[in-house]
C-alpha positions as CSV (number, residue, x, y, z in Angstrom):
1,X,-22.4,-21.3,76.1
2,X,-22.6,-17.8,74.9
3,X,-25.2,-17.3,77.9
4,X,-22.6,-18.4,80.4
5,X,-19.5,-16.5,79.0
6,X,-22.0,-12.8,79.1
7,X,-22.6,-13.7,82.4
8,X,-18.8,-14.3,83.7
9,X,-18.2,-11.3,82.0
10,X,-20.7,-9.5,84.0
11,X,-19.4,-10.9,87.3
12,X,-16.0,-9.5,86.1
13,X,-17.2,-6.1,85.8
14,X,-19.2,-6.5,89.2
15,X,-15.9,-7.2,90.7
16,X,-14.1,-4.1,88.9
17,X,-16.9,-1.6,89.9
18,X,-18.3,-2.9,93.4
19,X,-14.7,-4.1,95.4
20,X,-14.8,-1.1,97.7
21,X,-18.3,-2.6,98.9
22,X,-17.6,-5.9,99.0
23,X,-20.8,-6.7,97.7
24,X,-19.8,-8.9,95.3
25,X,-20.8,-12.8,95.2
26,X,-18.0,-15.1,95.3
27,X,-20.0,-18.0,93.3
28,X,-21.2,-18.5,90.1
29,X,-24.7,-20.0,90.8
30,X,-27.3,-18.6,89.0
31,X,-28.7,-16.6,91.4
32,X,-25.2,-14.9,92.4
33,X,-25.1,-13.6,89.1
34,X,-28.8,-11.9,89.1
35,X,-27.1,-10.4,92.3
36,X,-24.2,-9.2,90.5
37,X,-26.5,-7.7,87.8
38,X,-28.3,-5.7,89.9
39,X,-25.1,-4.8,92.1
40,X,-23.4,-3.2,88.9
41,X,-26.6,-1.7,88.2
42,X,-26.9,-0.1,91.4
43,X,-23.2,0.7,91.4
44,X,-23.3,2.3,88.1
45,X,-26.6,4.4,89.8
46,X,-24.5,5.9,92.7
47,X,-21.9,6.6,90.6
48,X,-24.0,8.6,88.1
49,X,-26.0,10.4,91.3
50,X,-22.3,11.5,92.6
51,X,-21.6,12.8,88.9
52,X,-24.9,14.7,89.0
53,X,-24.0,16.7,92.9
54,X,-21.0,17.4,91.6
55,X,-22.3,19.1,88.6
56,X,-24.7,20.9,90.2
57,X,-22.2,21.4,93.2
58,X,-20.2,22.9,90.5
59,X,-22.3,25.2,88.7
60,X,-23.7,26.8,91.5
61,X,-20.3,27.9,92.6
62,X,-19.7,28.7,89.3
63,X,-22.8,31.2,89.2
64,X,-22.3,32.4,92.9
65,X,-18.6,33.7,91.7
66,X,-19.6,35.0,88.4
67,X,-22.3,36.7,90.3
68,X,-20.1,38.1,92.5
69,X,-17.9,39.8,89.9
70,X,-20.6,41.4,88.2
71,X,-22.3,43.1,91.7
72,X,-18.1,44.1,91.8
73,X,-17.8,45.3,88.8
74,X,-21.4,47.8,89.7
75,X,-20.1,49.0,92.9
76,X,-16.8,50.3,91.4
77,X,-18.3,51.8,88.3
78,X,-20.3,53.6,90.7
79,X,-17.8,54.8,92.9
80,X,-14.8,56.0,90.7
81,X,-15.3,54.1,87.3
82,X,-14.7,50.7,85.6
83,X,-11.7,49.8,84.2
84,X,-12.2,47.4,81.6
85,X,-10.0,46.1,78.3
86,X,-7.5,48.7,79.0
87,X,-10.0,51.8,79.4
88,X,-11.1,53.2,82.3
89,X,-14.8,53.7,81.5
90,X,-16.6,57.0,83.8
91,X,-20.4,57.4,83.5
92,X,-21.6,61.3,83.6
93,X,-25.2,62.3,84.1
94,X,-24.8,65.0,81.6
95,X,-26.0,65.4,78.1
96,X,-23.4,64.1,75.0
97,X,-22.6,67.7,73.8
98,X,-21.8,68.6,77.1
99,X,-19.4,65.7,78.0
100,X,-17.7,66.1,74.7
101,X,-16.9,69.4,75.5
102,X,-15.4,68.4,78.6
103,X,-13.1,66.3,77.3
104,X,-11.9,68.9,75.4
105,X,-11.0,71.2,77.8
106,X,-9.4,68.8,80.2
107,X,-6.9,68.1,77.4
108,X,-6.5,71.4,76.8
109,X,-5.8,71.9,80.8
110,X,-3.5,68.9,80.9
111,X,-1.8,70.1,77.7
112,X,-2.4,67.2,75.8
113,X,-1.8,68.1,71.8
114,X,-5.1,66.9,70.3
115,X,-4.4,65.2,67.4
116,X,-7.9,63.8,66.2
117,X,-11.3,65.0,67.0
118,X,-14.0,63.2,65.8
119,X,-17.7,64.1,66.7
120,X,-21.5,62.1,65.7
121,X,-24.4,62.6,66.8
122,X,-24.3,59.9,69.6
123,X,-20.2,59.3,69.5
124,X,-17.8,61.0,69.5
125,X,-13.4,60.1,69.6
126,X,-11.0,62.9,70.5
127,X,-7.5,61.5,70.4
128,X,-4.6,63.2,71.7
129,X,-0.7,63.4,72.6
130,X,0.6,64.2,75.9
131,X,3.1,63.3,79.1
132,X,1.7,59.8,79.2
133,X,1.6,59.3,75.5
134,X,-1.4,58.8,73.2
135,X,-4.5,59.2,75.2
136,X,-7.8,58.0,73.6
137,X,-11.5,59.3,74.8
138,X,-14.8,57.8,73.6
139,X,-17.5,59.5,74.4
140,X,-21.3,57.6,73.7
141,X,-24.5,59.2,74.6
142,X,-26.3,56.5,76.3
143,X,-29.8,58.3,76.6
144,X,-30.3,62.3,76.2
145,X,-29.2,62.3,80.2
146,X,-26.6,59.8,79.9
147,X,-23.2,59.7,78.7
148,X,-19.8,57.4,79.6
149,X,-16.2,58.5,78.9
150,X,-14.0,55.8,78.5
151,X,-10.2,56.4,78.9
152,X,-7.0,54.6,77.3
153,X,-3.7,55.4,77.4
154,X,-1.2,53.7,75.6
155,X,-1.8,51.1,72.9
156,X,-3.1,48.5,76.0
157,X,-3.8,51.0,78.8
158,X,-2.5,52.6,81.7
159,X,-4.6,52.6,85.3
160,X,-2.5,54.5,87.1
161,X,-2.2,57.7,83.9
162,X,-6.3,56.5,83.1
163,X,-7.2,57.3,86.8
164,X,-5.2,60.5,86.9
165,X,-7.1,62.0,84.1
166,X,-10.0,60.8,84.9
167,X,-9.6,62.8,88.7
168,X,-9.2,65.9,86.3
169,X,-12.3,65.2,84.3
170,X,-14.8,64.0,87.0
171,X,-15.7,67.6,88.3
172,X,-16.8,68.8,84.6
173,X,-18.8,65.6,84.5
């Protein structure tokens, strides 16, 4: 009896599952239901191959985009500079002293009243006041050769003042 029942059940399912096919028996011989087994099985097998394209489907996309921001990202850092987080960051094949020193004198050019300097061996933060507000620079030495300059203005940044500053910089750099 128990037998029986499991097996209605099954045809049930086969029915839920496997309509759009029609491949569904309409009896309940015996042999209908080992045919209704194997339709839910195969049923539930096409169903779990379409989950598995559409993942992949999916992540592929996924990493094509992704990729596609990052090769972005490279081209304008190269070109101008990256703004990123509210900072404009500007690479400079120039040593950290000289960079640092730099930075100075475009704030002193622009006017800017500096109103923190701090200098390390590999870092160094110069913070000052000016017509756009509180301007921030970070310099870090990225190799003896290497050096990036990145630019905030403002508490969460500013392209537009960031770029203008950073057009009065780039020559020293």
């Amino acid at each position: 009896m128990v037998h029986l029942l499991s097996e209605v059940l099954i045809t049930k399912k086969a029915n839920q599952v496997c309509s759009v096919n029609n491949a569904v028996p309409t009896g309940l011989t015996m042999m209908s239901q080992v045919r209704t087994v194997t339709t839910v099985l195969g049923c539930a097998r096409r169903v779990m191959k379409i989950k598995y394209v559409l993942v992949f489907f999916i992540s592929l996309v996924t990493v094509i985009v992704q990729t596609g921001c990052v090769v972005g990202a490279v081209g304008a850092g190269a070109a101008a500079g990256m703004y990123v987080k509210g900072a404009l960051k500007v690479d400079s094949r120039k040593s950290f002293e000289l960079v640092f020193k730099a930075v100075e004198e475009t704030c002193q050019e622009m006017k800017f009243t500096i109103s923190r300097k701090e200098q390390k061996a590999f870092k160094g933060t110069i913070v000052a006041d000016g017509d756009f507000g509180r301007v921030t620079f970070e310099v870090k030495a990225r190799s003896p050769e290497h050096t990036e300059v990145a630019i905030r203005v403002g508490a969460f940044g500013d392209k537009g003042a960031s770029e203008l500053i950073q057009k009065r910089l780039k020559p020293k750099l």
